[in-house]
C-alpha positions, 0 to 999 in steps of 0.5 A: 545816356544808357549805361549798363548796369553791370558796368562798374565805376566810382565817382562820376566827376574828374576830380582825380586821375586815380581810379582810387578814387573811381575815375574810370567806367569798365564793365567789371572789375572781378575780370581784372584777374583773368586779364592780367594773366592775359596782359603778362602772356601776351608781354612776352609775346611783345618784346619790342615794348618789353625792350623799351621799358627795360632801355627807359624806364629809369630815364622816363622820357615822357614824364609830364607827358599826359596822353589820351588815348583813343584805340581798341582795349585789348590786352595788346592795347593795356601791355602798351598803355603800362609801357607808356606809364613805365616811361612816365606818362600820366594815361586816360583811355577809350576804345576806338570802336564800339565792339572791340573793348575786352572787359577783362583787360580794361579791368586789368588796365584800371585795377593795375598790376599792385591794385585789387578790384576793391583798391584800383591802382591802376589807369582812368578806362572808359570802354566797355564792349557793345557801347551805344554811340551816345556812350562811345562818345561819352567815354572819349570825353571823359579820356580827354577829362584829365584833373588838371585840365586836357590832354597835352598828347593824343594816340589815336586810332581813327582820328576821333579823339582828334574829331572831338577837339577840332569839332569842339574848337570849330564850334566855338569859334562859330557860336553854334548852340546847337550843332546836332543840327549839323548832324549828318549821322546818327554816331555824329548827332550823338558827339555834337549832342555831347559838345553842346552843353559845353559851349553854354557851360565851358566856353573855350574849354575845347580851344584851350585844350588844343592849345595845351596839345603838343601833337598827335600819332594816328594809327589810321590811313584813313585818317591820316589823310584826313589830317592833312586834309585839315592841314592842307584847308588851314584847319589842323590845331596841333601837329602830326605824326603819320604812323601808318605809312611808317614802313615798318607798323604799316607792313607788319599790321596791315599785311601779316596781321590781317594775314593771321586776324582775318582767319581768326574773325572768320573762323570763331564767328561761323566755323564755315570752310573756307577752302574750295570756296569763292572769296571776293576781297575787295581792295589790293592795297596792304589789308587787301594784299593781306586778305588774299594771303589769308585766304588762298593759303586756306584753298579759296578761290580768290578774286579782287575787285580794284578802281585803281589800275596799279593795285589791280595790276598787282592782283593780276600779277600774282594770279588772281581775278580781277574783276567787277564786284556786279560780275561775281556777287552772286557766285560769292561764298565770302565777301571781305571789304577792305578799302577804306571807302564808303558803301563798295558793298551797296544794299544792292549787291547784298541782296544780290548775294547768294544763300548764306554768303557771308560778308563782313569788313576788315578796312575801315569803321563801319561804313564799307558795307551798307549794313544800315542801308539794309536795316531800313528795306521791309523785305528783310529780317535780322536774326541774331546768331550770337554776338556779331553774326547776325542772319539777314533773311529776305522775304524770297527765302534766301539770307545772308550773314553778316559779321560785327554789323559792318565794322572790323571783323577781326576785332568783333568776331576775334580778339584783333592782330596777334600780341607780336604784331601789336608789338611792332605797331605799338613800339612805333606809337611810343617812338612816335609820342616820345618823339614828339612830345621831347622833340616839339619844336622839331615838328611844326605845324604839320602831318609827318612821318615817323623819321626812318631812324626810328621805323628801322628801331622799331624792326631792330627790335623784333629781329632778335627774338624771330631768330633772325641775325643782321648782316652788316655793311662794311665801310666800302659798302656804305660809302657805295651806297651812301649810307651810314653802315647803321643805317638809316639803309633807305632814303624817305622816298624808298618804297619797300 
């Protein structure tokens, strides 16, 4: 495994939980510094996660609590893991993407608020930015490594601490000494390389850690929908909860945080105009709804490519073409996936594409644009710009660019959704995991929902500081609708 060699940790063993004691790996501890200054800016701007800390700090509903996990290392992520430690969780924490770790606030994270570089106080990070996939992998192992055996609760974003388990459990259960073999990706190849030695040196290390795990809260629609895939084929190890069809998280990231990220990403990575120029965004669903606001409030000329008739109705509803990706591609000046799906931006269609279009992914991982497809033609040539924009020249004279090699633009060209967005999102993910961690039994075997109590709580919190005052039912009112005057005010089946 490559480590750089400006990426700093002590010991390399698990045999403590304190970064003391040099468990953890960050890209350098002298930028601890400049991202506490960050941490503590961006805490006022999350005041839903300020709220719970001051609500249950002293009642610390999580103790015992020993959560994983799994999702970007930003300054927004730390302000959330140190209100899980405030609530009494012990923490150990990777990135959910290769290219979205900021150093200075996994330093911050491990030097902790009392902590020095030279004495690090704070929580075990494995995350720096630009990992190779046999280090992403690595750090994801090393996060579920906690002293006293695994983790007994995941926060994931993209379901690969989930991945991790449930393929180690699958693996032990069918004696395979050499699942690379069973690779189907590069990415892939490299986590089974890292399962394997286990099997020989650590039989049952992976079934006895989901046997400990009361449940996990995913972030992700994508894999939220793979959870219960594997719950559906009899396969999911420990429940659930669905944090991306929380009304609340999902709305508010996916809609008003692409909305302002999206611009972001563009905007630092190429400084082009946007307004008068051709947007092609494919997917209508919320990161897709978002998407258009964006840009159509920058002037473009937006069109939406859909497969399903109800969001394509939708786009054409509000104004906006629809029409084939084949029928625009050539006329495009910007290119934005936002499906969730495989290959909708084929090697093809980015050949097609016209001089210095730009294309780039805000929907999910790295596999709506086939960027890998387009490193393997030999009529083509990458030019590193800067990081995350590279220049794709073809042989004919014409080129493209394209943003964070396919994956998330908004967290490789930019710094992600802004700290207020982060704060709705990530008050529902410590709802979530107190939920499920004191209410267990509550939660059997299964992928659920964020009870409506809580996704109400979660905008409850972030009203107050918007300026933003409630009317309230009176008691005819209530009993009219059917609903307690505090709420909840929807049933379960209310689409917002």
């Amino acid at each position: 495994m490559r480590i750089p060699s400006s990426v700093t940790n002590g010991t390399s063993g698990i045999g403590s939980d304190t970064t003391g004691e040099g468990d953890y790996r960050v890209a350098d501890l002298s930028l601890a510094d400049s991202g506490r200054k960050e941490i503590r800016l961006a805490e006022h701007e999350m005041p839903g996660l300020m709220a719970l800390r001051a609500a249950h700090t002293r009642t610390k509903p999580l103790a015992g609590a020993r959560i994983m996990g799994s999702l970007h290392m930003t300054v927004q992520a730390a302000v959330f893991v140190e209100t899980l430690v405030a609530l009494g969780a012990q923490v150990r924490w990777t990135s959910a993407n290769v290219l979205s770790t900021q150093d200075h606030a996994a330093a911050a994270l491990v030097v902790g608020p009392e902590g020095t570089p030279s004495a690090p106080s704070g929580v075990p990070v494995f995350a720096w930015r630009d990992e190779s996939p046999e280090e992403y992998w690595w750090c994801v192992e090393r996060a579920l490594s906690f002293p006293d055996g695994g983790p007994n609760m995941l926060v994931d974003d993209g379901g690969e601490a989930t991945l991790v388990v449930h393929k180690g459990v699958e693996f032990e259960a069918g004696g395979a000494r050499s699942p690379a073999d069973l690779a189907g990706s590069a990415d892939r190849r490299a986590l089974f390389e890292l399962i394997g030695p286990s099997l020989a040196t650590d039989p049952g290390k992976w079934t006895r850690m989901a046997e400990g795990i009361h449940g996990v809260t995913e972030q992700t629609t994508i894999s939220a929908d793979h959870l219960r895939m594997l719950c559906q084929n009899g396969e999911l190890l420990f429940p659930a909860i669905d944090l991306s069809n929380s009304v609340t998280m999902g709305i508010m990231d996916r809609v008003y945080g692409t909305r302002h990220s999206l611009l972001d990403g563009l905007n630092r990575a190429t400084d082009t105009l946007i307004g008068g120029k051709m947007a092609v965004v494919l997917g209508y669903g919320h990161v897709g709804k978002g998407c258009v606001k964006a840009l159509r409030g920058q002037g473009a000329r937006v069109v939406v490519v859909e497969t399903d008739p109800i969001c394509a109705l939708q786009a054409a509803m509000d104004g906006i073409q629809v029409s084939t990706l084949d029928d625009v591609v050539e006329q495009a000046d910007i290119v934005v996936t936002a499906t969730g799906n495989v290959k909708v931006v084929t090697v093809d269609h980015l050949a097609r594409m016209k001089d210095q279009a730009i294309v780039g992914n805000i929907g999910d991982f790295d596999f709506e644009i086939d960027v890998a497809g387009l490193a393997k033609r030999q009529d083509v040539q990458r030019l590193a710009i800067k990081p995350q924009v590279d220049l794709w020249r073809f042989d004919d004279g014409h080129a493209i660019v394209v943003l964070s090699e396919g994956r998330l633009l908004n967290l490789g060209n930019a710094t992600g959704h802004p700290s207020f967005v982060m704060s709705v999102a990530f008050v529902s993910q410590v709802l979530a995991q107190i939920e499920l961690f004191t209410k267990t039994d509550r939660y059997p075997l299964d992928v659920h929902r964020l009870p409506r109590e809580l996704d109400e709580q979660a905008a409850h919190l972030h009203l107050d500081p918007l300026g933003a005052t409630l009317s309230t039912l009176t008691d005819s009112q209530a009993e009219y609708l059917g609903v307690a005057r505090d709420g909840p005010f929807k049933p379960e089946h209310y689409r917002y």
